[in-house]
C-alpha positions in Angstrom: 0.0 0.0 0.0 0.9 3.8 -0.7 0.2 6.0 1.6 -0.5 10.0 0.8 0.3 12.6 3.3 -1.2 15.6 1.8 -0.5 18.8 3.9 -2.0 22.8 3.2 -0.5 24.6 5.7 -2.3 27.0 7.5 -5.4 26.1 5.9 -7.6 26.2 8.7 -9.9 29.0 9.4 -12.9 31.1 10.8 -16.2 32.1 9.5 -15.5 35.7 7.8 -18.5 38.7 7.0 -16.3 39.2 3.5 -17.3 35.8 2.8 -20.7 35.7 3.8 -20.1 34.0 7.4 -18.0 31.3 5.3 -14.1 30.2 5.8 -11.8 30.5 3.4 -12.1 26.5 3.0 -16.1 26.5 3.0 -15.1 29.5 0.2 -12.7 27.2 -1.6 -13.5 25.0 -5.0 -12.4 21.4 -3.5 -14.4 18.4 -5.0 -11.7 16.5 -4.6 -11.2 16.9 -0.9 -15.0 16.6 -0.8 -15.5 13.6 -2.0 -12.1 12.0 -0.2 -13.9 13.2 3.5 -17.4 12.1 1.9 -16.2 8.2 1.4 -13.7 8.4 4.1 -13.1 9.3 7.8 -13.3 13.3 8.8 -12.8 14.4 12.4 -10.2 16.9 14.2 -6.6 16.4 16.0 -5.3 18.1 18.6 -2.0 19.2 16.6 -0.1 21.5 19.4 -0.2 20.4 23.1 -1.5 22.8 25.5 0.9 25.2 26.7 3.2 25.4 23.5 3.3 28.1 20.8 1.2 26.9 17.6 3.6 27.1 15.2 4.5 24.8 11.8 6.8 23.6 13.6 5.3 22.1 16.5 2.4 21.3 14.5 4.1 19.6 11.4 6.1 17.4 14.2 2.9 16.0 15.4 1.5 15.2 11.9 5.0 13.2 11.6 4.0 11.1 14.9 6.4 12.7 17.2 5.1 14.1 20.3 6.2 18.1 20.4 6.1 18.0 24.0 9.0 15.2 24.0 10.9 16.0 21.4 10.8 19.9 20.1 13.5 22.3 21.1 12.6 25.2 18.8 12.5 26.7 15.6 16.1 27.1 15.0 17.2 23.7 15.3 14.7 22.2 12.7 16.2 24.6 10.1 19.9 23.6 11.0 19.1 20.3 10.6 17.6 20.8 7.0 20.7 22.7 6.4 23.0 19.5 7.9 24.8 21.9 10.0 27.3 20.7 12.3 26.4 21.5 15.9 27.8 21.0 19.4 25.4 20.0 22.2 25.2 23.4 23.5 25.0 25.3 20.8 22.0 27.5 20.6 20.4 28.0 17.1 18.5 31.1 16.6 15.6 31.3 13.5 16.8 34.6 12.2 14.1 36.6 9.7 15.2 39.3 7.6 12.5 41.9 8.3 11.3 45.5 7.7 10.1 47.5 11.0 9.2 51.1 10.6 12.2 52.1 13.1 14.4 49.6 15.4 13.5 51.2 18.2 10.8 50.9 21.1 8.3 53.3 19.3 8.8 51.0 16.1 6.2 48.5 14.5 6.6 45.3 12.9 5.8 46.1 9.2 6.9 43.0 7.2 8.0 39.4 9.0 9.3 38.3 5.4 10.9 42.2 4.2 8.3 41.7 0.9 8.9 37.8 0.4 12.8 38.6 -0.5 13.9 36.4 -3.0 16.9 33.9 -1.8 19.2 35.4 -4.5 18.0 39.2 -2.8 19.1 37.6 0.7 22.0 35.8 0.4 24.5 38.3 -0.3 23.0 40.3 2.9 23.3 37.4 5.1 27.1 36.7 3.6 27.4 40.3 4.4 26.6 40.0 8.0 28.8 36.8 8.3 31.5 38.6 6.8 30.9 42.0 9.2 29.6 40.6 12.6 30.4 37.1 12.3 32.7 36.3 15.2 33.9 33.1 18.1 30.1 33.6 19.4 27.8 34.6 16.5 27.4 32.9 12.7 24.8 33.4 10.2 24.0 30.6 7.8 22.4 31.8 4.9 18.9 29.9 4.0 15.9 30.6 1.8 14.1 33.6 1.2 13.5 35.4 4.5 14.5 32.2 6.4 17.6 32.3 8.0 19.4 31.0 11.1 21.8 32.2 13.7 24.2 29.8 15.7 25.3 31.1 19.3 28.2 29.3 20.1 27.7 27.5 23.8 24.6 29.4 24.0 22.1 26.7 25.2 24.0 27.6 28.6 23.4 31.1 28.8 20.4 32.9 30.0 19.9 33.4 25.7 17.7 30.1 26.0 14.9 31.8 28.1 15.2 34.6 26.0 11.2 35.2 24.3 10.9 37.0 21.1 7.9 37.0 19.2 8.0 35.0 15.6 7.5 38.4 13.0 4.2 37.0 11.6 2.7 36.9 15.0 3.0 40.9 15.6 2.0 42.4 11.8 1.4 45.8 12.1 2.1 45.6 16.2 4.8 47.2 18.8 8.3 45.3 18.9 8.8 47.5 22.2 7.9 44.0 24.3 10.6 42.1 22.3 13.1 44.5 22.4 12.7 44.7 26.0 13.5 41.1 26.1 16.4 40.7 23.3 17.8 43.6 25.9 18.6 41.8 28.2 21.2 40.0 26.3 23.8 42.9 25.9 25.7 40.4 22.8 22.4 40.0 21.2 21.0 43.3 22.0 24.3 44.8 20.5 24.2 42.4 17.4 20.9 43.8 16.4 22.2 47.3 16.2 25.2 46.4 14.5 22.8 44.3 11.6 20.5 47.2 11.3 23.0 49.7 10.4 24.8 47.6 8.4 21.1 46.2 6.7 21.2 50.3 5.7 23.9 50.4 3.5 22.8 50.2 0.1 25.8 49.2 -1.4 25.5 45.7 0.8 21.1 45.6 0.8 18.7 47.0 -2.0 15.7 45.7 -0.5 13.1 46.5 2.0 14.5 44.1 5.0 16.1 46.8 7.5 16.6 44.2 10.1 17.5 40.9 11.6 15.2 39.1 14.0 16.6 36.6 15.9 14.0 34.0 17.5 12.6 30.1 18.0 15.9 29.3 19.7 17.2 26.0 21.0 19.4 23.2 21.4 20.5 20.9 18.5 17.3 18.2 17.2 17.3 14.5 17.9 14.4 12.4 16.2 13.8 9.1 16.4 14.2 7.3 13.1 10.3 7.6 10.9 11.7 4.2 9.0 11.9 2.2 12.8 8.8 3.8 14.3 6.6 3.4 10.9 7.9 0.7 9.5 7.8 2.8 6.1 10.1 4.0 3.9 8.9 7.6 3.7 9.9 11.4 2.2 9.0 14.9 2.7 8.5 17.1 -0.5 8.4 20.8 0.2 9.5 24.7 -0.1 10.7 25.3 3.3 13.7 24.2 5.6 11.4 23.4 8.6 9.7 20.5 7.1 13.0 19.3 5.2 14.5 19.5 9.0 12.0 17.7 10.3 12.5 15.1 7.4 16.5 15.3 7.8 16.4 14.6 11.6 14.5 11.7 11.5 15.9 9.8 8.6 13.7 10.2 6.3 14.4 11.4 2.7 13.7 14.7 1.0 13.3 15.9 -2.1 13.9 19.2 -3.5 11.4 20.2 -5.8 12.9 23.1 -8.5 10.2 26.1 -8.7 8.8 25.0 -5.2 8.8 28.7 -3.6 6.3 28.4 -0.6 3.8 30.6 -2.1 1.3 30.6 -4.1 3.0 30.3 -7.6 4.9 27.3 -6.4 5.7 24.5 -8.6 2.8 22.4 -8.3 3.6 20.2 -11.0 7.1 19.3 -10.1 5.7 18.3 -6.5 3.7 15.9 -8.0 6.0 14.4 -10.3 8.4 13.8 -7.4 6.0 12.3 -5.1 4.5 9.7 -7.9 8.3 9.4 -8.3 9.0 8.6 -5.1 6.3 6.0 -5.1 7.3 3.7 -7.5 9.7 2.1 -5.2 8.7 3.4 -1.7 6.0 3.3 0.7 5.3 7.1 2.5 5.2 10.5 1.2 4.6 13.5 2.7 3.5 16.3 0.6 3.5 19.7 1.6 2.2 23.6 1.1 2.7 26.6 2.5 0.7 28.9 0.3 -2.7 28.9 2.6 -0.4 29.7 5.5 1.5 32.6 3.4 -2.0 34.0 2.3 -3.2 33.9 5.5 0.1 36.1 6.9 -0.7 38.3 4.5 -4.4 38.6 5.1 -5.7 38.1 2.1 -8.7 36.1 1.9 -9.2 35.6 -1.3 -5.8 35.1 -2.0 -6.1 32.0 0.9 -9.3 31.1 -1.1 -7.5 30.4 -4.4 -4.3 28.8 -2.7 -7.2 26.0 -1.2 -8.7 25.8 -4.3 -5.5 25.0 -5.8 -4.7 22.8 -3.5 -7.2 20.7 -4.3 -7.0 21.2 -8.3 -3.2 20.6 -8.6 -1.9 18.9 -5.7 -4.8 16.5 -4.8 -6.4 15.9 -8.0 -4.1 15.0 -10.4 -2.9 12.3 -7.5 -5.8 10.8 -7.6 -5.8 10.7 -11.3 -2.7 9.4 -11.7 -3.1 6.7 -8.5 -6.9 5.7 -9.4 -7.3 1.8 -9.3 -4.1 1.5 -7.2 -3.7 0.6 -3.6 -3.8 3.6 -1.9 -4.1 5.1 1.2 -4.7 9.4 2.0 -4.5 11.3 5.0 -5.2 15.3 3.7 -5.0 18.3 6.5 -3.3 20.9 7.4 -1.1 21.8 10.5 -2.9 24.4 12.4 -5.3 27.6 11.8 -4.0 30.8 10.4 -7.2 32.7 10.2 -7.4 35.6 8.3 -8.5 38.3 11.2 -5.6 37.1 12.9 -2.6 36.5 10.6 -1.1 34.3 12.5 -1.5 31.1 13.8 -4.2 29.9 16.2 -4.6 26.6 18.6 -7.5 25.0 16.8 -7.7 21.6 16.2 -7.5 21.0 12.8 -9.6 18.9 10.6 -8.4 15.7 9.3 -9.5 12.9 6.3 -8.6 9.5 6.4 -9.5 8.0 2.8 -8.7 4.0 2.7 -8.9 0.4 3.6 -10.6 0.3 6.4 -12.9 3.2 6.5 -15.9 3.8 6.7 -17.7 6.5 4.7 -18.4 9.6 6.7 -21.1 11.2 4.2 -20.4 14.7 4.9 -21.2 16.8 2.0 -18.2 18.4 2.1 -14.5 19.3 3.4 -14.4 21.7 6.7 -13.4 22.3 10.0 -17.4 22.8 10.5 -18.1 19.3 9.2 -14.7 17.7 10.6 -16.4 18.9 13.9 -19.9 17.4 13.2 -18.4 13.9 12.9 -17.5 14.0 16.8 -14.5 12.1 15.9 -11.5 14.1 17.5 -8.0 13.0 18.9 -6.8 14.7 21.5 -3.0 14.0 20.7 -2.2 15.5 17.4 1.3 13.4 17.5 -1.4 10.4 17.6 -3.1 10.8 14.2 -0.4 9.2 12.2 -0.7 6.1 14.1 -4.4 6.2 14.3 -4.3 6.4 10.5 -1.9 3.3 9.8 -4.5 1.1 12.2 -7.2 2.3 10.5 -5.6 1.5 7.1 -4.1 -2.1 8.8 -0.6 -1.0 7.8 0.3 -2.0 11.7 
């Protein structure tokens, strides 16, 4: 059997006025995804445990089957590990955005978490830049992908650094940074490192984009995963844009493909996604398939741009599966991670809704695909890390 691990990040939602009291899935064109959840199990999981951030990156740990609350140690670390870095056990990785704030200072706003979706060529001679300037025995930059970037404090997992709280950018839009720049004060280094990165960020000779700052957050010790091949029995692979879900595929074994054209938003390469994971499945078992255009729309606040990136979804992602895979044995879990609701553009702790389409289930006859009639079916899993597993006994993989 095959199993398909479909994921639209961030597609989750609320009922909006702009869309007559719909969500932006409700909204969405998905007859695919209707008739998956209509001849398959629907219900909710429980993707971030109580008490921690809901971020991809707890949330897409779950969906793998490893319990956040175990295993997650922040933001950074799942990047490095995408990246293969090598770290020391008490190294502290920083997620470092390149950002644009109307003034670094405590009367300044948070204006753009992704400095206008920079393009990796745009950031990478800015990041080399801050290497090459403020690089030192304590601080290195490592350049990633677009905004995405990460910062490695040398022995800092022993410092007070690793208490240290800033905000991820997308969470404060349009919002003070006076309450993280209270808090990145208190580490002099840091404090001093942002300075240093702003006023080099302003020489136009070095940056011609918008980004006017770093932002250093989602700190933590190096990542250790247990292997997805030993606890699933499957050979499996992660196909997406972004380093957190190739870091999350890195650290535990699995493999990942790189996709050309796959940007994160969403004009990403649809097409080569699927080519790569029917690919993949000629001689393996597990693929996990994932896109963060809903998420990016939702950022951005766009409805009807989150609208049209579900819709797609749906059109180019799971349709063309199921054309390709009809009369074959088959198995498809489709969701997404958490909730990034338009109002808020940013992520929420809503369970999110799940289908389970294959042997072994029985057909739910819901109409459609949404978190309104995920929560009708009264099916709901309280552990999020769970669902993978509750899938596979379903499907009598194990």
């Amino acid at each position: 059997m095959k199993l398909l691990y479909l994921i639209a990040d961030g597609m989750g939602g609320w009922p909006m006025d702009e869309l007559g009291g719909k969500t932006t899935m409700e909204a969405a064109v998905t007859p695919n995804m209707d008739e998956l959840a209509r001849t398959g199990v629907v219900g909710r999981a429980q993707t971030v445990p109580e008490g921690m951030p809901p971020g991809s990156d707890v949330a897409n740990m779950s969906l793998l089957g490893f319990d956040p609350a175990q295993y997650h140690t922040g933001r950074g670390p799942i990047e490095a590990a995408a990246q293969g870095l090598e770290l020391a056990p008490d190294d502290l990785v920083w997620r470092l955005n390149l950002v644009t704030v109307s003034k670094l200072t405590i009367d300044g706003y948070m204006r753009d978490y992704s400095s206008g979706h920079i393009s990796t060529e745009q950031a990478r001679p800015i990041v080399e830049a801050l290497q090459e300037k403020l690089g030192n025995d304590m601080y290195t930059f490592y350049p990633g992908v677009q905004y995405r970037h990460l910062l490695v404090q040398k022995e800092g997992a022993l410092s007070d650094d690793a208490n240290l709280y800033v905000n991820p950018p997308h969470d404060i839009t349009d919002k003070p940074i006076k309450p993280d720049l209270r808090n990145i004060s208190k580490s002099p280094m840091l404090w001093d490192l942002l300075f240093e990165a702003n006023e080099l960020m302003n020489d136009r000779d070095i940056n011609m984009s918008i980004s006017n700052s770093i932002w250093p957050w989602g700190q933590g010790r190096p990542l250790n995963l247990p292997n997805f091949k030993e606890t699933s029995g499957m050979n499996g692979a992660v196909i997406s844009a972004v380093d957190l879900i190739k870091g999350l595929g890195y650290a535990s074994g699995m493999d990942v493909i790189d996709v050309d054209g796959a940007t994160g938003l969403l004009d990403t390469n649809y097409q080569g996604k699927i080519n790569a994971a029917l690919k993949y499945l000629e001689n393996n078992d597990f693929v996990f398939v994932h896109l963060e255009g809903p998420d990016e729309c939702g950022h951005g606040g766009n409805a009807q741009d989150k609208v049209e990136a579900i819709s797609r979804f749906d059109a180019q992602v799971v349709a063309p599966l199921r054309k390709a895979l009809k009369g074959e044995d088959v198995a498809w879990i489709i969701t997404c991670d958490h909730f990034t609701p338009i109002v808020e553009r940013t992520h929420t702790m809503d369970a999110v809704p799940f289908i389970l389409n294959g042997p072994g289930c029985d057909a739910s006859g819901i109409e459609s695909f949404s978190e309104q009639t995920a929560d009708s079916t009264g099916l709901k899993l309280e552990n999020g890390h769970e669902l993978l597993s509750y899938a596979f006994k379903k499907f009598g993989i194990k």
